[in-house]
N, C-alpha and C positions, 0 to 999 in steps of 0.2 A: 853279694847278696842281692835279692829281687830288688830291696830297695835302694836306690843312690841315693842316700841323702842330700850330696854336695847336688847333684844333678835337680834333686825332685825342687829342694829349696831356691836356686836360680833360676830356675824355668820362669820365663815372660806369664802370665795373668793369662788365664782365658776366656773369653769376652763371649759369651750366647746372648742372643735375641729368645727372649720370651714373652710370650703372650698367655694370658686367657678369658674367659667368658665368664659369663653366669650358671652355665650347663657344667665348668670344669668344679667350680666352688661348691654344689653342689650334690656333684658326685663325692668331691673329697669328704664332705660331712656325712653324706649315706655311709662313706667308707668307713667313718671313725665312731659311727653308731646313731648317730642325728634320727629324726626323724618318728620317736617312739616316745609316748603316743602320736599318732601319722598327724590327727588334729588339732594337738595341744600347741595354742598360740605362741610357748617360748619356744616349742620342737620349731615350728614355724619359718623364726628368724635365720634357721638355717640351711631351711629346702623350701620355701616357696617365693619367687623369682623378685614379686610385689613387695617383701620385708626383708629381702635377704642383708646379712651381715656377715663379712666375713672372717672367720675363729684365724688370730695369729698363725696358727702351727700352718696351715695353708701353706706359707711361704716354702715350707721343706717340699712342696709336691710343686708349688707354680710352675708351669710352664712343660710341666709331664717332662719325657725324659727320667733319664736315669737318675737316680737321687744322691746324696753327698758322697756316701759311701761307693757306689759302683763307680761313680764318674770319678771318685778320685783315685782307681785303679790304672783310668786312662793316663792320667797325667805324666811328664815326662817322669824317667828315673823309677818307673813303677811297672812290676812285675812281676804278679804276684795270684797265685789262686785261688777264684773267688771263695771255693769251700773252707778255706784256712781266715777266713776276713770275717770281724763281727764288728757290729756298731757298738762303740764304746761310753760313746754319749751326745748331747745332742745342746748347742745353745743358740738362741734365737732373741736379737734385739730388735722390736722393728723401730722406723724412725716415726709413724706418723698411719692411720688407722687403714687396712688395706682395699681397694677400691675393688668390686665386686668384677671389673672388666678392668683392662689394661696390655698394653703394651713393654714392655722394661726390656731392660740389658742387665745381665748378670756376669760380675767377674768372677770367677775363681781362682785359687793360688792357695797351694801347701805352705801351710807358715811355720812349721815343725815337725819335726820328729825325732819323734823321743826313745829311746832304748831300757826295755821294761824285763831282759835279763831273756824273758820265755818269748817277748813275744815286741815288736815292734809296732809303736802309735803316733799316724800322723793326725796332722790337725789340717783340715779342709776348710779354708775361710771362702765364704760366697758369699758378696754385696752386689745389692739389690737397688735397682734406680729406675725411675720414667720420665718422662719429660718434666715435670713439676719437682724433681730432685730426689732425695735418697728413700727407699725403702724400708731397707731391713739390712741386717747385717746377721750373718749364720755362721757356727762353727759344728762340724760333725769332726768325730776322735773317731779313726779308724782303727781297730784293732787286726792287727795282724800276727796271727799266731804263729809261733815256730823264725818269727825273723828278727828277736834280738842277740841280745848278745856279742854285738861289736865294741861296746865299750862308750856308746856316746850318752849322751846327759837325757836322765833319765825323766825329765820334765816332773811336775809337780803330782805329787800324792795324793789322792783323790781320801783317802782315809775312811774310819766307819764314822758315820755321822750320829752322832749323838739326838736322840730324840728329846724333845722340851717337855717330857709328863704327858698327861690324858690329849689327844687332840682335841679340837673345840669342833669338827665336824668330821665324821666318818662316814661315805658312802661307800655303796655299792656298785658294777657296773658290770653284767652280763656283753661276754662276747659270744659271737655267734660262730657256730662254727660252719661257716661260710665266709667268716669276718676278711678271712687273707684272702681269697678267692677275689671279693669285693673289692678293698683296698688295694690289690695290686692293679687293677684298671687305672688308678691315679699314675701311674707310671711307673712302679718298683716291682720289675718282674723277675726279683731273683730268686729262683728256682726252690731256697731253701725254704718259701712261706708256700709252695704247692706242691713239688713233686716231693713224696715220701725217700726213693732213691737216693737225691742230691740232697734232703736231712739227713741221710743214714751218715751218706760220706761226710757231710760236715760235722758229724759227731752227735744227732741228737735221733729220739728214735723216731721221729713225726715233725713232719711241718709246724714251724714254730709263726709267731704272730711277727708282724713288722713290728720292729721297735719304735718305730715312729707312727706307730696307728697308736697304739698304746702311748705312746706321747701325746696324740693328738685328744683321745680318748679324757686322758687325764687332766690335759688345760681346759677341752669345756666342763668337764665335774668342777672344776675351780672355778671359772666364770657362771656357770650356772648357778654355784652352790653357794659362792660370796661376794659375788660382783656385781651381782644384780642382773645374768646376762648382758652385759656390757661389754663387748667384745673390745672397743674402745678404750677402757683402763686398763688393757694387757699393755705392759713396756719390755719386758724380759720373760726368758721363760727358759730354766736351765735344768739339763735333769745328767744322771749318770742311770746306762743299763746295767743293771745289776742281775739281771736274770731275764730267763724268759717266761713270755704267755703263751699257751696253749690254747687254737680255737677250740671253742666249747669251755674255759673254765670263767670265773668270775674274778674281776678286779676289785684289791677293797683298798678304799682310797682315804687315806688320811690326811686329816689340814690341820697345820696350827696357826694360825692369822695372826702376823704382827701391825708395825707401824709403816704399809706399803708395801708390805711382803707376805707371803704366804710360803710356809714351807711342809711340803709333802711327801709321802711315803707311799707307796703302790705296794702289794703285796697277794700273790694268787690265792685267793679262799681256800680253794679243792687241796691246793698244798702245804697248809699249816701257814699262811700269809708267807711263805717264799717271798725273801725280795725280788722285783721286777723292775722299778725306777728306785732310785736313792739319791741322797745329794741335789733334791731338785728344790726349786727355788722359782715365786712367781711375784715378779713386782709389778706392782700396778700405781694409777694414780687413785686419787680420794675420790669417791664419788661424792 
């Protein structure tokens, strides 16, 4: 099979240097919608140089390059094509608030896979450091279609999540349909969020949205909407893809706020609220 488990799971760590700016923090939040209204003081804190702050989800783009998903194609024991691969879901802890410029090392290393009968899921761990000590720590679930069915252990059951009644806040959030054109300058230039051709073959009839633009998308509605824009009480931020977004339709985003936690439902307007994220989950600390 494309995948070697035994291979992919022993393979040594692989260690990148990364860097970025202020110009790269920047661009990622134009990417993820920032910036509207261009004057509004909280749009502000996240495109102009003098107040900048930088939104958790960052960490999946830092240092450009290929993103969890593509890069863990390279890994040993993987081979496999890209049109058959989808992002399955996405978790992000960071250790301590991310600094607008930086230098770091990122290690990477498959820390499972799992056998899902249709379709085979690795798990791609990437921690994050700089000289002052830990970052972040990430995990992206690779999906890959057409590669189970060996018989190995089917890892944990992501289930239908149960919703808690009325949510305490509902927005809205217009993508643009320019949005993937945009967000893929951050560094995820797979083919399926712009050329119409490489959707048809991966099975959809149109260029679909990054799933992680839509993640990013989603944690600032959360910080904006209950955190007080406080980029700073993000600690977690965990979601499952459940569908796709379409540039041009509207995100409608639901929160139920507990005791450190927030949990969220995404779902496309234009499509009867289609799921889009699910399973997602944002802790933070008290303001």
């Amino acid at each position: 099979m494309p995948v070697d488990t035994e291979r992919a799971l022993a393979a040594a760590p692989r260690t990148t240097e990364i860097s970025w700016t202020p110009e790269d923090v920047q661009l990622y939040h134009l990417g993820i919608g920032a910036g509207v209204p261009a004057t509004d003081p909280r749009e502000l804190r996240y495109t102009l140089e003098s107040r900048l702050h930088v939104l958790p989800s960052f960490a999946t783009v830092a240092g450009g390059g290929p993103p969890g998903v593509i890069a863990a194609l390279s890994m040993p024991g993987v081979d496999v094509d890209l049109a058959r691969v989808l992002h399955g879901g996405q978790s992000l802890r960071v250790h301590r608030p991310l600094p607008v410029r930086a230098a770091a090392t990122r290690t990477d290393r498959i820390t499972a896979v799992h056998d899902k009968g249709k379709a085979a899921v690795m798990v791609l761990r990437s921690d994050a450091a700089d000289a002052d000590g830990p970052l972040w720590t990430a995990e992206a679930q690779v999906y890959v279609r057409g590669e189970g069915g060996w018989g190995g252990d089917r890892g944990p059951s992501a289930g239908a999540p149960e919703e808690p009644g009325a949510p305490d806040r509902t927005v809205e959030r217009p993508v643009r349909e320019d949005q993937a054109l945009l967000y893929r300058l951050t560094g995820d230039l797979n083919p399926l969020h712009a050329d119409p051709e490489f959707a048809l073959r991966a099975g959809f009839d149109r260029p679909v949205l990054h799933g992680l633009c839509t993640y990013g998308m989603t944690l600032k509605a959360v910080v904006d909407t209950l955190l007080d824009g406080d980029v700073t009480r993000v600690r977690s931020w965990t979601a499952r893809f459940a569908g796709v977004t379409y540039p041009g339709e509207t995100l409608r985003i639901r929160m139920w706020r507990g005791d450190g936690a927030v949990r969220v439902a995404v779902g496309a307007v234009e499509r009867g609220d289609a799921p889009v994220l699910t399973g997602v989950t944002v802790e933070f600390t008290q303001g």
